[in-house]
N, C-alpha and C positions, 0 to 999 in steps of 0.2 A: 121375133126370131125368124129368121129365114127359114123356107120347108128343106129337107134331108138332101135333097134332088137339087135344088140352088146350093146345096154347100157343097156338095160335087162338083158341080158344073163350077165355082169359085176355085175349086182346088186342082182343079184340072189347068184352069187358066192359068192360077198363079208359079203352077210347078212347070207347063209353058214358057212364061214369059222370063221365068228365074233363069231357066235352062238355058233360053236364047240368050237372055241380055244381061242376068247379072243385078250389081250395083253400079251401074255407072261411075264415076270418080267422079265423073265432070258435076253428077248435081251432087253428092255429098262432098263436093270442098266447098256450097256455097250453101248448102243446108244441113242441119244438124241431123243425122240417123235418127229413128225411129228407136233403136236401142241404143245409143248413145245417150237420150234423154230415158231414158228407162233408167241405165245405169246412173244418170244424174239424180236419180230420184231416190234409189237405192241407197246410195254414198250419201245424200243429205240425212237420208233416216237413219242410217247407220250412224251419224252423227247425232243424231236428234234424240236416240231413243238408246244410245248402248253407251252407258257411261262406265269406267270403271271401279267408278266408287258403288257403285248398286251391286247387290247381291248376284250368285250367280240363278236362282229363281228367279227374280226382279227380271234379271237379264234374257233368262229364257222366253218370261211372259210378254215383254216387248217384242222380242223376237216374232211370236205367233201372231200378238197386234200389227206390225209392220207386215207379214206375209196377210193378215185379212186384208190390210190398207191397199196392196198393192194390187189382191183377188180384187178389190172395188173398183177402184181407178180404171184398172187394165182393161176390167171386162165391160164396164161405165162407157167407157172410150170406146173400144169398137161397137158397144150397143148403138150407141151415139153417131155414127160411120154409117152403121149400118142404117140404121132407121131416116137418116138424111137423103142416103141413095133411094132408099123405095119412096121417098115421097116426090122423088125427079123423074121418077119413071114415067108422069102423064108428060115431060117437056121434052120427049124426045119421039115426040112423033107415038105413041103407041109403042117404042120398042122397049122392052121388058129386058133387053140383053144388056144396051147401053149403061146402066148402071150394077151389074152382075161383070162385066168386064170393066169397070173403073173400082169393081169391090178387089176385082182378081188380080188386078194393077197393085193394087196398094197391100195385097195378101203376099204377094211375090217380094216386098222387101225385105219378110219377116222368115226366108226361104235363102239357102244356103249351099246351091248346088255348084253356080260357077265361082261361086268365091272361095269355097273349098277346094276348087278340081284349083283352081290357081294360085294358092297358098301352099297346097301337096307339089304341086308340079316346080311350083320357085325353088323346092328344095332339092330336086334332082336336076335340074338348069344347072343352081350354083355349083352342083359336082362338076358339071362339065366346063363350068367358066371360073371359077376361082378355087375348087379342088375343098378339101374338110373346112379351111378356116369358114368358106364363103357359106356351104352348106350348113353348117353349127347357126350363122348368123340367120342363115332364112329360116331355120327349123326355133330356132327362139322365138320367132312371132306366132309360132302355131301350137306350143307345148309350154310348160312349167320348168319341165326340168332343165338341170342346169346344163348349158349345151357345153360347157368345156371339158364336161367329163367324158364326154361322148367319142368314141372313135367312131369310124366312117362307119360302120356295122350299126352303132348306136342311133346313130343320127337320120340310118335310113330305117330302123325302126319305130323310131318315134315318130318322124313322117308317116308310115302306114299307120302306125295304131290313131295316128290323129285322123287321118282319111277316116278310118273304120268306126272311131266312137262320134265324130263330128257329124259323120253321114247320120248316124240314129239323131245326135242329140238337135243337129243340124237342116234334116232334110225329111225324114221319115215321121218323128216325134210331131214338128209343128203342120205338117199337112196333117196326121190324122187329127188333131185336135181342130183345124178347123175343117175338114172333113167330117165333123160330129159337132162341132157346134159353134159353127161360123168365125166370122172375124174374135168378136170379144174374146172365142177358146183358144184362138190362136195369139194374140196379143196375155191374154194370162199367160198362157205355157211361155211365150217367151219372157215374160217381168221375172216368174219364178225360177226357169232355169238359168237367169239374166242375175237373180240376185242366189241363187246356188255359188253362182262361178262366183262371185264378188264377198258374199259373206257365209256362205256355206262350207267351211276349214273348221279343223279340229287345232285350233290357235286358241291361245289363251283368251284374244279379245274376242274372237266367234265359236265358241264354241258351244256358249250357251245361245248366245242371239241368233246365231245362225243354223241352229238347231232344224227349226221349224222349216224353213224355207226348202236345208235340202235334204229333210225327211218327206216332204212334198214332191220334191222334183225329183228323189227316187219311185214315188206311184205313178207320176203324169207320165214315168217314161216306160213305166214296168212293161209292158204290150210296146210300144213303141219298139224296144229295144231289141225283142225278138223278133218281131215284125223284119227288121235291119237283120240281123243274122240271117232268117230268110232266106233274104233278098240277094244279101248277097252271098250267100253260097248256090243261090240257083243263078248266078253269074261267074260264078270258079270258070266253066270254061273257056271265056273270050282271054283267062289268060292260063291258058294252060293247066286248070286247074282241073280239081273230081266235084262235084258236087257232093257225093257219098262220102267223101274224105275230110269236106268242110263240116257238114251237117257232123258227122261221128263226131269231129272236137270241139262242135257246139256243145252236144250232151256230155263228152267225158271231160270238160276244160271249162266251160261258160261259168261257170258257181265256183270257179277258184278264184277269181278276181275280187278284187277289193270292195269293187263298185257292185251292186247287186245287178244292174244294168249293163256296165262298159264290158262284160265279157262276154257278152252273145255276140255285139258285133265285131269284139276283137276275135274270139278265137275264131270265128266265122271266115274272118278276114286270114287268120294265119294257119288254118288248113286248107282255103281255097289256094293259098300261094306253096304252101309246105314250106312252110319257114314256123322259124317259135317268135313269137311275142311276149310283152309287159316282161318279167322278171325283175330281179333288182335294177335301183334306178334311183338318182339323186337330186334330190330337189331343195336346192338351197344346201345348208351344212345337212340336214336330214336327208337319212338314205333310206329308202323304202325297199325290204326283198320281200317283193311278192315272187311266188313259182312260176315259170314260163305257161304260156300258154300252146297248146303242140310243142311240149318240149321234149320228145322224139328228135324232132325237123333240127336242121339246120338254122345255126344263130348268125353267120354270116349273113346278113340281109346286105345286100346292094342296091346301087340307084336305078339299075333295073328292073328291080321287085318293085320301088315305088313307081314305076310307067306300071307294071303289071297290075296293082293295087289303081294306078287311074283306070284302066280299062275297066276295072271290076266294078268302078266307083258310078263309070260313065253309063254301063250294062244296071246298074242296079239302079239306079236313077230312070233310065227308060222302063223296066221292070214296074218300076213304082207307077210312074203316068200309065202307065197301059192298065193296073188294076185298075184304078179310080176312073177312067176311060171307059173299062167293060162293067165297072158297076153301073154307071151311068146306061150302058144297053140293059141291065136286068130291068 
């Protein structure tokens, strides 16, 4: 295991390097993602181990087997990463960095800042280039719900609540964990909250098997999430926002949400802006009414409010490097 102080100096780089340059397209149309085969791996077990003819105990206990399987693999893998690089550290001359920035390289694909700010932002582009049909189309790549239901108010609020829960599940969630305990913590957090999204549903086929996985990835993220609320209400003001006004709908809003998580950084997100968020909402033929969140504020959300939710996104992403920056001075 790497000391405390190299998993800083790793996560410092990698929220860098994500910041600057993203995922490239150009190498994953010729290599397979990193979570792409994660989720390969997920889908095969989910085949392998979730039959319908077993019971729904049977089903559950596979379920817990497949999340240890995956605890192994994941955390196997980046041990394996890691302990590779320190043994290269006498081929590069004495320097101890060169492989601490090829950890931070490869920490940064599993980091989520510009691929988020460019998924949120495609959605408020298509307002202005192809008007609701175009917007409904970009906002499907980034949400569940069924975007035909969606008026223009809809569709820009499912754009910010996805900024808002993607930035925790996305950006804040996998630096601290490998901020606490290297590559291998950060490769687990993402297989588990990787196979949350995938089989973690209250569906007839996952409900028992996928039990486990995202009673898991509601602990990994429990700190994470708040952490995110935060962050970003102490970035309310680049758009115009209160900080005092985000932080109040964190406490009187955050624990109305579904997700024991997704409400710190949505309400966060929808009193930094004074708008309401989450409320009813349809996904597939099922309709979900959860209560607004700041549902005082105004439900008209605009493609405006989503540029104002990027600025908050961009402030709170710098926000975050600058802590793990000034831990690194203590």
């Amino acid at each position: 295991m790497w000391p405390w102080r190299e998993h800083l100096i790793v996560a410092v780089i990698a929220l860098a390097l994500d910041a600057l340059f993203g995922d490239p397209d150009w190498i994953w149309r010729r290599l397979a993602h990193p979570v792409v085969l994660i989720g390969g791996l997920i889908a095969g077990l989910d085949r392998w181990f979730n039959r319908e003819n077993w019971s729904r105990r049977v089903r559950k206990a596979m379920g817990i087997l497949v999340v240890l399987l995956l605890i192994a693999i994941a955390g196997l893998a980046g041990h394996l990463i890691e302990i590779s690089l320190r043994q290269t550290q006498g081929s590069y001359q004495g320097s101890r960095f060169v492989p601490i920035v090829a950890l931070g390289l490869i920490a940064s694909v599993f980091l989520a800042q510009q691929s988020l700010y460019r998924h949120v932002a495609r959605v408020r582009s298509a307002f202005a280039t192809g008007g609701l049909a175009a917007a409904r189309e970009a906002v499907s790549m980034i949400v569940g719900r069924d975007p035909e239901s969606l008026d223009e108010s809809g569709v820009a609020r499912a754009a910010i609540e996805s900024c808002a829960e993607n930035f925790s599940d996305g950006v804040v969630a996998p630096a601290v964990w490998l901020a606490l305990l290297g590559l291998p913590g950060l490769i687990v957090y993402k297989a588990i909250n990787t196979a949350d999204s995938m089989i973690g549903h209250r569906t007839p086929r996952h409900r028992d098997f996928g039990w486990a996985a995202a009673r898991l990835d509601d602990l990994l993220n429990l700190v994470p999430a708040r952490l995110a609320g935060l962050l970003i209400a102490l970035a309310a003001p680049v758009a115009r926002g209160s900080i005092v006004a985000s932080l109040r709908t964190v406490r009187r809003d955050a624990r109305k949400h579904r997700s024991p998580n997704a409400g710190w950084p949505e309400s966060a997100m929808a009193g930094a802006l004074g708008i309401a968020l989450a409320g009813p909402r349809r996904y597939g033929e099922a309709i979900v009414d959860d209560p607004f969140l700041n549902a005082d504020a105004r439900k008209d959300a605009t493609s405006d409010d989503i540029g104002r939710a990027l600025k908050i996104l961009i402030a709170a992403c710098t926000l975050e490097f600058a802590v793990y920056a000034a831990l690194l001075l203590l």
